[in-house]
C-alpha positions, 0 to 999 in steps of 0.5 A: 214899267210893269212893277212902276205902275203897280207901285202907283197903285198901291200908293193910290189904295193906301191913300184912299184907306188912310184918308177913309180912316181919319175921317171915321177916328173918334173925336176927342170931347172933354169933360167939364167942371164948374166952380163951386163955393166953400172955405180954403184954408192953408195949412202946416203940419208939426208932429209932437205929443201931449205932454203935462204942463207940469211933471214933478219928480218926487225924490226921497230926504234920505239914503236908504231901502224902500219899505213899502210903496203905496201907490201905482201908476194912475191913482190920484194923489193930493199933496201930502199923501205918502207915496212911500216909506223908506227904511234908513240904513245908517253908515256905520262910520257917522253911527259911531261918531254919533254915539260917541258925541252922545256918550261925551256929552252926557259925562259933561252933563254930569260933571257939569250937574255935580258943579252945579250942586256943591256951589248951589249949597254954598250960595243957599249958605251965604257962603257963595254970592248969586255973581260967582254961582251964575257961570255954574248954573249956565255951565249945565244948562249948555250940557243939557242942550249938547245932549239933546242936540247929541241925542238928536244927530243920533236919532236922524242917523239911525232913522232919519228924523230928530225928536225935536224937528216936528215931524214924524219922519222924513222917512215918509216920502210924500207928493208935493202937489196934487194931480196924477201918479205917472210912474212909479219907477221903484220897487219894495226892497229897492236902495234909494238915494237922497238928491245932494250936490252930487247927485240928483237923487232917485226918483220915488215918483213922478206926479203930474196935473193932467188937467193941464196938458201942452202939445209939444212938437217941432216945426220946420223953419220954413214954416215957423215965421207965418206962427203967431203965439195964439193961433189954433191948433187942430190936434190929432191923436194917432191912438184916437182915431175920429177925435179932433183936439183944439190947442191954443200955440203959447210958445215957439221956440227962438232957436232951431235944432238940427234933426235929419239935416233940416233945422226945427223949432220947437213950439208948445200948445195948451190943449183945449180939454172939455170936462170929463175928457182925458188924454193920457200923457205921451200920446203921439199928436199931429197939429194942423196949423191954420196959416191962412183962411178964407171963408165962404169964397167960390174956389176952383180945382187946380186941376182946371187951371192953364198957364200962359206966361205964369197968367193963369187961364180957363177954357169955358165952354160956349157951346157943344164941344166949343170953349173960349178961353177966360182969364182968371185972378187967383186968391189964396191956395191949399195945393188943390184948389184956389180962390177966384178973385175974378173972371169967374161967376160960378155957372161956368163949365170948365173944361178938363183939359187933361183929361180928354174923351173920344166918341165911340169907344170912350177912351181916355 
């Protein structure tokens, strides 16, 4: 009976603390937020990098041995300037045959030219009619012109130019447009080989206008049908921090690649460069791409928004620590925050619901 009541006692004391300690617990208020006006835009992101819209790979006529290189990287160049000389080392096979060619052609011309003498006497005698000596006459014109065109394939294999082409030589490796050396990836001393039906050729030079440059990127195929050739590009340089770049989309690639397993498209943008501005080709870029926008609009933070059935909603405060819920029509969204179409003003204070206060100690 004893242990009974005592256990009716305590029971008592704890119910007398519990409730006197709800009574003095903090009470939850909640901090509020209100709408406010400005732009939204919805953006997509492309990596890439700046790249000339024209890169012309200078390739030597001729096989041979680089004799000097007279630029470097950077300098700037107009077409016809030379880039290098190369020194030509002639197979010795074709330097023999040459020689030998030469050396028949001119015993014709020689026999041809005694022909061409005794029967010139005989028709200055009477003795020949002009009919009979023509074939003479042509028989050592055509030995001159074999001996010239031997003289000729012996020049082009010894130095790579006949004496008749016009030129001084083809050995001079000249720039065919005018813009920037990008690189020069031979050296003095270095063998080169002329492009033919089996081969590409060395590469002497790479020159290119860097007045006319493209960002080169890729996109992912869930964003690619909202691009438009056209659209702004706001481009961001990773080696100049601060500096924004404008890009006008010219080009989306019509078929996607596989890379890392999602598929990308390919697109192209002509940067916007104003005078005395330069970009260095190669630069890694990142492109923002302008989807949607909305100008001007009162916005709200996500952050503030409720659902109710996928129906979004805000609790207004009415009065001190009391709110009133709000139904709300939502525009367009960037992820953080979205236009107000209607239900809000602007004056409202919106209560943060996520992110309650508690007088007294002023925990979250």
């Amino acid at each position: 009976m004893v242990v009974f009541a005592l256990a009716v006692l305590a029971g008592g004391i704890y119910t007398l603390f519990f409730l006197k300690a709800k009574e003095e617990a903090p009470k939850a208020t909640y901090a509020t937020a209100s709408p406010d006006r400005g732009d939204i835009r919805l953006l997509t992101m492309a990596s890439g990098s700046i790249q000339p819209r024209q890169e012309i790979l200078i390739k030597p006529q001729i096989s041979g041995i680089v004799r000097s290189v007279r630029v470097e990287a950077g300098d700037t160049v107009r077409a016809g300037d030379v880039l290098a000389e190369v020194m030509v080392v002639p197979d010795m096979g074709a330097l023999s045959a040459a020689e030998a060619r030469l050396q028949r052609a001119r015993i014709g011309l020689e026999d041809a030219t005694m022909s061409y003498e005794r029967n010139e006497s005989l028709l200055a005698d009477g003795v020949l009619s002009e009919a009979a000596f023509q074939p003479f006459a042509t028989q050592r014109r055509q030995a001159e012109e074999e001996v010239l065109a031997a003289e000729d394939n012996l020049r082009i294999i010894q130095d790579g130019v006949a004496s008749r082409s016009g030129r001084t030589s083809n050995t001079l490796i000249t720039s065919t447009i005018s813009g920037m050396v990008l690189d020069v990836p031979v050296r003095k001393g270095n063998s080169v080989i002329e492009a033919n039906n089996f081969n590409e050729g060395t590469t002497i030079a790479s020159v290119a206008d860097m007045s006319d440059l493209l960002f080169v990127g890729q996109i992912d195929e869930g964003e690619v049908e909202k691009l438009k050739p056209g659209m702004e590009l706001i481009l961001t340089i990773g080696a100049l921090e601060g500096e924004d770049y404008r890009a006008d989309l010219e080009y989306i690639s019509p078929k996607g690649i596989k890379d890392g397993g999602a598929i990308q498209f390919e697109i192209k943008a002509a940067v916007r460069l104003e005078p005395g501005e330069f970009l260095r080709a190669g630069y890694s870029a990142t492109a923002e791409v302008v989807l949607e926008e909305r100008l001007d609009v009162l916005k709200i933070n996500e952050s503030l928004l409720q659902f109710d059935n996928g129906s979004p909603f805000v609790d207004v405060e009415v009065a001190a620590d009391q709110y009133e819920r709000v139904d709300v029509k939502l525009g367009l969204s960037d992820g953080l925050e979205s236009e107000v179409l209607s239900g809000l003003n602007g004056d409202e204070a919106i209560k943060k619901w996520n992110q309650p206060q508690y007088e007294g100690n002023g925990a979250d």
